[in-house]
Structure formats: structure tokens, C-alpha cells
C-alpha positions as CSV (number, residue, x, y, z in Angstrom):
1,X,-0.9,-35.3,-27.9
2,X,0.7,-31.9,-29.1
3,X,0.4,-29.5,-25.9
4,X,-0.5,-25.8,-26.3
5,X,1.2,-22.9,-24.7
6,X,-1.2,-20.2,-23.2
7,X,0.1,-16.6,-24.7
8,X,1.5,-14.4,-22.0
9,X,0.9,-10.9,-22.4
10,X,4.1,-8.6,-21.2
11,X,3.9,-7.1,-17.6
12,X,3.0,-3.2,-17.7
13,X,5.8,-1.3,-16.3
14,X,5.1,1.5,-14.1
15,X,6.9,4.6,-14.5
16,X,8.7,6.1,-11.9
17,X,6.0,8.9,-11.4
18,X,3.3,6.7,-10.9
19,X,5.5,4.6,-8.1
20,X,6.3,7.5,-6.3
21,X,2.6,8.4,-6.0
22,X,1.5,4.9,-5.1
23,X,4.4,5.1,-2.4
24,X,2.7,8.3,-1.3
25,X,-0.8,6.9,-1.3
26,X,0.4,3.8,0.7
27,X,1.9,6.4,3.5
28,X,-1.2,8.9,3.6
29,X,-3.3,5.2,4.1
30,X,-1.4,4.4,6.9
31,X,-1.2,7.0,8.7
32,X,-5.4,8.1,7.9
33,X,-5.8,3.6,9.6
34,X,-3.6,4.8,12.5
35,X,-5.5,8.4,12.8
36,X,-9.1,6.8,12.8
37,X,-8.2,3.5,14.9
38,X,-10.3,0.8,12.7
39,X,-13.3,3.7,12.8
40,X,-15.1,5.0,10.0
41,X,-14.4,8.7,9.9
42,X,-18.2,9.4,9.0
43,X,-20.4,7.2,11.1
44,X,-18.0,6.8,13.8
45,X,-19.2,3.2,13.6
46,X,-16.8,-0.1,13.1
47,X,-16.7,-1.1,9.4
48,X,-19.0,-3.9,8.1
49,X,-17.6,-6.3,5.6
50,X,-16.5,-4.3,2.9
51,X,-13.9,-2.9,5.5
52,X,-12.4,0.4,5.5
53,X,-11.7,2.9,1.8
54,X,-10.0,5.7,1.4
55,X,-12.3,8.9,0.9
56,X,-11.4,12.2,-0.7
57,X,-13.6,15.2,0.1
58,X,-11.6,16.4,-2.9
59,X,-11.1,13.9,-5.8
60,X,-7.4,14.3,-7.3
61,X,-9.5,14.3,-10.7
62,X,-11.2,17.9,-9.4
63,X,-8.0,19.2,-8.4
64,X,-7.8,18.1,-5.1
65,X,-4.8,17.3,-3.5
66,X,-3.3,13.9,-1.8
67,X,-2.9,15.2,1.5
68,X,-3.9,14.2,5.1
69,X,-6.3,17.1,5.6
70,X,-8.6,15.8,1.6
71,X,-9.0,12.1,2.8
72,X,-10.4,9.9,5.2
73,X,-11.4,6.8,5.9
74,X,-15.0,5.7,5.4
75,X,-17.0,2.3,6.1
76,X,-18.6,0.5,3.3
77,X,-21.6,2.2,3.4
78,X,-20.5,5.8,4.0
79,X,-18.0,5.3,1.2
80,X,-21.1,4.6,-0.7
81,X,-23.2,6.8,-0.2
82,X,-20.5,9.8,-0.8
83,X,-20.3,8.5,-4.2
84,X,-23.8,8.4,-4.6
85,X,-25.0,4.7,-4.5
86,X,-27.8,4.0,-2.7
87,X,-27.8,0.5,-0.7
88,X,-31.0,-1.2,-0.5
């Protein structure tokens, strides 16, 4: 029986720009976990089981900034309902 190879497809590199942001966003994230102690900045409740997201009051695609001050951490729901989906 003649085996067939699956086709890889090449590995995206990432520019050097786009790691030093993602090494930024990785810092700002930890230190918003450590400000809000496991607490969504919102609700001030404990997150369900979607867990914690990043929230900017200020998307980066508006002009906003990746900063300390334009995000925050927000529950499941919050995060949702910022972004305009409503749970039923």
C-alpha cells in the first residue's frame, strides 16, 4: 500500500514589530491579573467559565492606546456585553 504524505503549509513568521507588541500585551495582562486579583473589573464579581479578557475602553483600532490606564479585565459576561452581545 503506497502511503500519502499530508502537505505542510510553512509556519507564518512574525516580524519583529508584531513580537515586540505581543511582548507588551503579555506584560500589560499581567500586571491588569495582578491589579484586579482574579476580579472582574466591571461587576466586581469572580469570573464564570469563560474566565477573565482583556477590555479596552479604547480599541487600538479607534486610536486608543495599549496602556494600563485603556484596559481592564472583564468577566465573560461583562466582556460581552461591552461588545454588544446579549446573553440569553
Amino acid at each position: 500500500m503506497k502511503q500519502t504524505q499530508l502537505k505542510r503549509t510553512p509556519l507564518k513568521r512574525i516580524s519583529k514589530k508584531k513580537q515586540v507588541e505581543m511582548t507588551k500585551e503579555r506584560k500589560i495582562w499581567l500586571q491588569i491579573l495582578d491589579r484586579c486579583k482574579g476580579i472582574c473589573e466591571y461587576c466586581n464579581q469572580k469570573p464564570d467559565f469563560r474566565g477573565l479578557h482583556p477590555h479596552e475602553e479604547i480599541f487600538r483600532s479607534h486610536g486608543g492606546k495599549l496602556s494600563l490606564k485603556n484596559t481592564k479585565a472583564s468577566c465573560g459576561k461583562c466582556h460581552s456585553l461591552k461588545h454588544g452581545i446579549v446573553e440569553i
